[in-house]
Each structure stands twice: as C-alpha cells, then as structure tokens.
N, C-alpha and C positions, 0 to 999 in steps of 0.2 A: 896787604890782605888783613881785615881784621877777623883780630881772635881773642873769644872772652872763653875764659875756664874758671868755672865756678869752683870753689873747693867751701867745707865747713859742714856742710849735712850730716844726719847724723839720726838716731832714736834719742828721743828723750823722755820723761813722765811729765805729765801735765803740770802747769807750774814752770818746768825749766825754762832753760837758755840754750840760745846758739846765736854762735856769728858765719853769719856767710862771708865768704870773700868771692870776689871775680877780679883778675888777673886779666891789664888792658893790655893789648898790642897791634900793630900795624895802622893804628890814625890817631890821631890829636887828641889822645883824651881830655887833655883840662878844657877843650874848647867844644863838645860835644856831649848834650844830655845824657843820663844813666838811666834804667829802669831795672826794678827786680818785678818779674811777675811768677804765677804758677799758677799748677793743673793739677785740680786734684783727679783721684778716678771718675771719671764717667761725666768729667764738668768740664767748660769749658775755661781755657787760658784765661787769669786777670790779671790785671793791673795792681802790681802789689803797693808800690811807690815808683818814685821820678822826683830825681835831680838834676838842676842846671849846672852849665860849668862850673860856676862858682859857688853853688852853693846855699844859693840866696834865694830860691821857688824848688820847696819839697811839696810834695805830693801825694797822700797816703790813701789806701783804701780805707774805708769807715772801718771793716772791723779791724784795723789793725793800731789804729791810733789810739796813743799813750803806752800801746806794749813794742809797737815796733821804730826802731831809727836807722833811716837811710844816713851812709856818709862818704863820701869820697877822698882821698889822696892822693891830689896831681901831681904829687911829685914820684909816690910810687905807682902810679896809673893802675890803681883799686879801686874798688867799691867795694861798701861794705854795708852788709843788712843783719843790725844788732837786732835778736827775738827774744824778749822777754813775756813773762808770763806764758806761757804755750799751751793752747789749748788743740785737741783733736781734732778739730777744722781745721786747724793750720797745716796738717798733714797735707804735703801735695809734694811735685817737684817743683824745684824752683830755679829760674832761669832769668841771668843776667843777658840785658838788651841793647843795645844803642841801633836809632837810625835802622836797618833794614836784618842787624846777624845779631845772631844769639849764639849763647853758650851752648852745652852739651844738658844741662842742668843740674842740681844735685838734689838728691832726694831727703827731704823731712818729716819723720816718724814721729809724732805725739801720742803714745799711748803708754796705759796703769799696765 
C-alpha cells in the first residue's frame, strides 16, 4: 500500500525558506517518478515540479524556477522540495504524488 506523508510546511515572510519533505512507503521508490503539486484557495491543483528515478529529467512550473529545487533520496525513500525566495502566491497546500496516491498535504503560509 503506498503512503507519502508530507512533513516541513510552515508560515513564513516573504523572502524566506522552507524544505518540504514526503516520507516514501509501500512500492519501489528509486524506480518510480515524484511530483510536488499544490492548491491554493479557490484554484485549481498544479503541477509544482517532477522527478525521475534517477534524477536526471526535473520539471518545474515557470513561476517557480531559480527559487525552487526538487530532490530525491533512494536510499532514505524522500523527496524533498527546497523553496527559496517565497513569495505570496506560493501560499497553497502542497502535496507529494507518484503514479495514482498522494499525501495528506502540508500547508504553506507566505505572508508580512
């Protein structure tokens, strides 16, 4: 059965940081794609980034490239979505994916 549990959300002021993590279990992480997406209020679910097993085809949404980095650890079966510069759009929840199940998600506050 797989299970991802997001952990690392948080408030922060515009400018900060945060690392999400999501915690793999019950199938083959090093050999199955990651994705982080989120929802802000009243919008619909995107596509935040996507990584391959290995690591070698990342995938970013336009607004997030140069402030955000996907990364993975097959041998601790994580993911992990570094957010640097944070801006108030980025407020959403955000929820780690593979293949068809998702996490619970965790929530990201960007506001002064």
């Amino acid at each position: 059965q797989v299970q991802l549990v997001e952990s690392g959300g948080g408030s922060v002021q515009p400018g900060g940081s945060l690392r999400l993590s999501c915690a793999a279990s019950g199938f083959p992480f090093s050999r199955w794609t990651m994705m982080w997406y989120r929802q802000a209020p009243g919008k619909e679910r995107e596509l935040v980034a996507s990584i391959t097993p290995g690591g070698s085809e990342i995938i970013y949404l336009d607004s997030v490239k140069g402030r955000f980095t996907i990364s993975r650890d097959n041998d601790k079966n994580t993911l992990y979505l570094q957010m640097n510069s944070l801006v108030p759009e980025d407020t959403a929840v955000y929820y780690c994916k593979t293949a068809s199940s998702w996490g619970q998600g965790t929530q990201v506050t960007v506001s002064s």
